[in-house]
C-alpha positions in Angstrom: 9.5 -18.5 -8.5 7.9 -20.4 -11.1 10.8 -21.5 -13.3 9.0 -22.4 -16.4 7.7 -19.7 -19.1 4.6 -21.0 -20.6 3.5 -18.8 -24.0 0.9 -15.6 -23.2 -1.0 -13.7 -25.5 -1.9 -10.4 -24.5 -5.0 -9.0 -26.6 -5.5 -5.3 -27.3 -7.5 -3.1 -29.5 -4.9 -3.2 -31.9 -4.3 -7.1 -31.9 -3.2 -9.7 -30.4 1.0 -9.6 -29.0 2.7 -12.9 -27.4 4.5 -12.2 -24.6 8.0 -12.5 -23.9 10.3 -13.8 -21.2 13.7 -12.1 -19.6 15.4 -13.3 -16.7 18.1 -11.0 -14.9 20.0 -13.4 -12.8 22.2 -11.4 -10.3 24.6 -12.5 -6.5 22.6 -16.0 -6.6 19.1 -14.9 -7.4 16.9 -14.5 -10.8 13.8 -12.6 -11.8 11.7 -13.9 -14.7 10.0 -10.9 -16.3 7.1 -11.0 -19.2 7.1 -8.0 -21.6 6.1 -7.9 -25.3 9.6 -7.1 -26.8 13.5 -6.4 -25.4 14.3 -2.8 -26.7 17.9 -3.3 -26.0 19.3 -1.1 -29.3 19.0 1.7 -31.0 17.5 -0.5 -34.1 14.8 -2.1 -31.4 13.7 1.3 -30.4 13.2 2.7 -33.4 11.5 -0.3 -34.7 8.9 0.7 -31.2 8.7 4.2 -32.1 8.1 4.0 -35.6 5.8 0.9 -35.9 4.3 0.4 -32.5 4.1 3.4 -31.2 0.2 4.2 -30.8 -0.4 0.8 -30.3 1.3 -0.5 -27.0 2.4 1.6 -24.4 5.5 2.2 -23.9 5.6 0.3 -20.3 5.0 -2.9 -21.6 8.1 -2.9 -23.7 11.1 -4.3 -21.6 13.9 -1.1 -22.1 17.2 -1.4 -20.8 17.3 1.8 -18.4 14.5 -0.9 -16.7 17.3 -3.5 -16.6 20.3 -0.8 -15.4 18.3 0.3 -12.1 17.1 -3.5 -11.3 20.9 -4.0 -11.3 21.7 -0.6 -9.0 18.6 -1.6 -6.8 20.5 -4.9 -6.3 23.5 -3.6 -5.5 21.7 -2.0 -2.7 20.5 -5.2 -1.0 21.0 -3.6 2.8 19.4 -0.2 1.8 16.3 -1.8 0.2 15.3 -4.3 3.3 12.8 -2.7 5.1 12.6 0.8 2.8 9.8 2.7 1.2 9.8 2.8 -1.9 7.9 4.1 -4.8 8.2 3.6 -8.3 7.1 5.9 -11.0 6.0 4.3 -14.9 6.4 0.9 -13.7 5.8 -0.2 -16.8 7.1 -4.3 -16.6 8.0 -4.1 -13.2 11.7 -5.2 -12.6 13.3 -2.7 -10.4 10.6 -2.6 -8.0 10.0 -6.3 -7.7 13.6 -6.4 -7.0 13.4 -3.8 -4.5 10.5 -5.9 -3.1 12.2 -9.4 -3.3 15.0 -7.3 -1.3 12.8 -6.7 1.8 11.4 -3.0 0.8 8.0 -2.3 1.0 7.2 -1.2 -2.9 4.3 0.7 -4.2 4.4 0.4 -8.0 2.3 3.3 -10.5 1.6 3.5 -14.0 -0.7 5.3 -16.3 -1.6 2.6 -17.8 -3.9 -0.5 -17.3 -1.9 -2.5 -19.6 1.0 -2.2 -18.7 0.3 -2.4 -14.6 -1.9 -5.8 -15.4 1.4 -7.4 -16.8 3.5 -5.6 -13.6 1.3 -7.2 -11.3 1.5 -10.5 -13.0 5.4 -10.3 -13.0 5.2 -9.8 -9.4 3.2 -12.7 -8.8 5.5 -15.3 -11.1 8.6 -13.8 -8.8 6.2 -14.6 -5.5 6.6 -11.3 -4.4 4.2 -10.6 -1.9 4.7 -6.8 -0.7 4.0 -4.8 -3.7 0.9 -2.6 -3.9 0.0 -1.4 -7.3 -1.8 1.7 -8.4 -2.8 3.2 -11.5 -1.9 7.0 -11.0 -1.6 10.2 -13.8 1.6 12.5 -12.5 -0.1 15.6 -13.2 -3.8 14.2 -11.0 -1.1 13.1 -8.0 -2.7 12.5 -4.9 0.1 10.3 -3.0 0.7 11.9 0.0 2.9 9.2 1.3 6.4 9.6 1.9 9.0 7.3 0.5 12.8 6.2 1.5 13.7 5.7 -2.5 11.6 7.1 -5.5 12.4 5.0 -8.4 11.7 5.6 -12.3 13.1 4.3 -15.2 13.4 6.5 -18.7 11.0 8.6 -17.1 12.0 11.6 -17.8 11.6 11.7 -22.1 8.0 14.1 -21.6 9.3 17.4 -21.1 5.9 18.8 -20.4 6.0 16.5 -17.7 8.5 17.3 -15.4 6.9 20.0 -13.4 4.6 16.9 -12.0 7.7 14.8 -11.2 9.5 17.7 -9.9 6.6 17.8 -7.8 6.2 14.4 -6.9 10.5 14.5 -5.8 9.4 17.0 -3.6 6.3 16.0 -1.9 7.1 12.2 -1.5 10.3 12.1 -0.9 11.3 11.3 3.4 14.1 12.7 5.3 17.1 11.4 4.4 15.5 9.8 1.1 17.0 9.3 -2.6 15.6 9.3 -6.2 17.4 7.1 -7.9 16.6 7.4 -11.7 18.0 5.7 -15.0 18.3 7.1 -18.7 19.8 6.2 -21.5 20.8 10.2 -21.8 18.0 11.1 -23.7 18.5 15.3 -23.9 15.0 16.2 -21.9 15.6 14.3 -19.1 19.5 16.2 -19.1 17.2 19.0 -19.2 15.3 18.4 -16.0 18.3 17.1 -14.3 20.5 19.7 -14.8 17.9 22.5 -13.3 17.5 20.2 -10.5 20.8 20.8 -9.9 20.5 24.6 -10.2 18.5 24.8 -7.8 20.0 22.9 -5.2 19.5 18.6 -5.9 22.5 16.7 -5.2 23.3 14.3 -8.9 25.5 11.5 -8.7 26.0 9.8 -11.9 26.6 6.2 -12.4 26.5 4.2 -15.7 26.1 0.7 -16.9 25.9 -1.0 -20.2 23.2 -3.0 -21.0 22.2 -5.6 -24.0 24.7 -7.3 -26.6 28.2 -7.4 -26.0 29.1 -5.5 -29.7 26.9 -2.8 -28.7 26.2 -2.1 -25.4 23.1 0.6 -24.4 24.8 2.9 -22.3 22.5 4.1 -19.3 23.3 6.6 -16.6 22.0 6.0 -13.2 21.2 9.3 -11.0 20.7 9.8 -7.5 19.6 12.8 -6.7 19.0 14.2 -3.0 17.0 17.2 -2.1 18.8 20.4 -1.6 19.7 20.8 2.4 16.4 22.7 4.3 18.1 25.9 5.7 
């Protein structure tokens, strides 16, 4: 990995934003991610919603339910080598480059040009080689691949959304397979997950804190598995 950070600019439409540097450092290894702000409070994400918002996408934005499931993909170092994977609103990147820096074979999507041309670069600076990347609309899906782990992070905030991801859970996922998703319990993404569970998905709930030490982001990590085929 390249270990030094030289300034970026990326220009948009709606002007010009220097890129940023984070670097998750976790059982002897570190990931250097770009991104054009940390969102790590409350205060940061309102400050996104109410005066970015329109402007960036949300993906390129570095959020802490990104840095929760980098650090529960980690902690799954013997899972990830030689998985599947597929990760949903990449967005910056960091779970599945750590997923791919783990040995799993990562497909990374996002809606969004932007935001997939600064995932791309991130995987390059990390010299990760096995990532494919893929611009792809949930509701146009046409992945018919199946995966070992699905991964998304704060995906689930569009409720008028999760009929496709419900979908894409269903179609993509292998035998034996996981969904690992992280949210910082926003109530739509409750929403989905407690249907989910209603009808059958297993939900186990883990939860870190991420960003300052005086006031911590709390994120829940869910894995969900498919209910059992009769």
């Amino acid at each position: 990995m390249n270990t030094t950070f030289e300034p970026q600019v990326l220009r948009t439409t709606a002007g010009d934003f220097t890129l940023q540097e984070y670097r998750l450092r976790l059982a002897g290894r570190e990931w250097a991610i770009a991104h054009t702000g940390a969102m790590l409070t409350h205060e940061d994400e309102l400050f996104f919603f109410k005066e970015l918002r329109g402007t960036l996408p949300y993906g390129v934005a570095l959020w802490p339910s990104s840095i929760a499931l980098a650090h529960e993909v980690a902690s799954r170092a013997e899972q990830m080598r030689g998985a599947r994977v597929l990760e949903l609103g990449a967005g910056t990147g960091l779970p599945g480059i750590v997923a791919a820096s783990l040995g799993a074979r990562v497909v990374q999507t996002d809606g969004q040009e932007m935001a997939m041309s600064i995932c791309r670069r991130n995987g390059e600076r990390n010299g990760v080689g096995d990532i494919e990347h893929r611009l792809a609309d949930w509701t146009a899906w046409i992945d018919a691949e199946t995966y070992d782990y699905i991964l998304g992070s704060d995906v689930l905030y569009g409720e008028t959304l999760h009929g496709a991801l419900r979908s894409i859970f269903e179609g993509n996922l292998a035998p034996g397979g996981r969904v690992l998703l992280s949210d910082p319990f926003r109530a739509p993404g409750l929403k989905l997950l407690e249907t989910l569970q209603e009808d059958g998905w297993g939900i186990a709930l883990s939860k870190w804190n991420v960003g300052e030490d005086d006031a911590p982001r709390s994120i829940g990590i869910y894995e969900l598995t498919p209910p059992a085929v009769a």
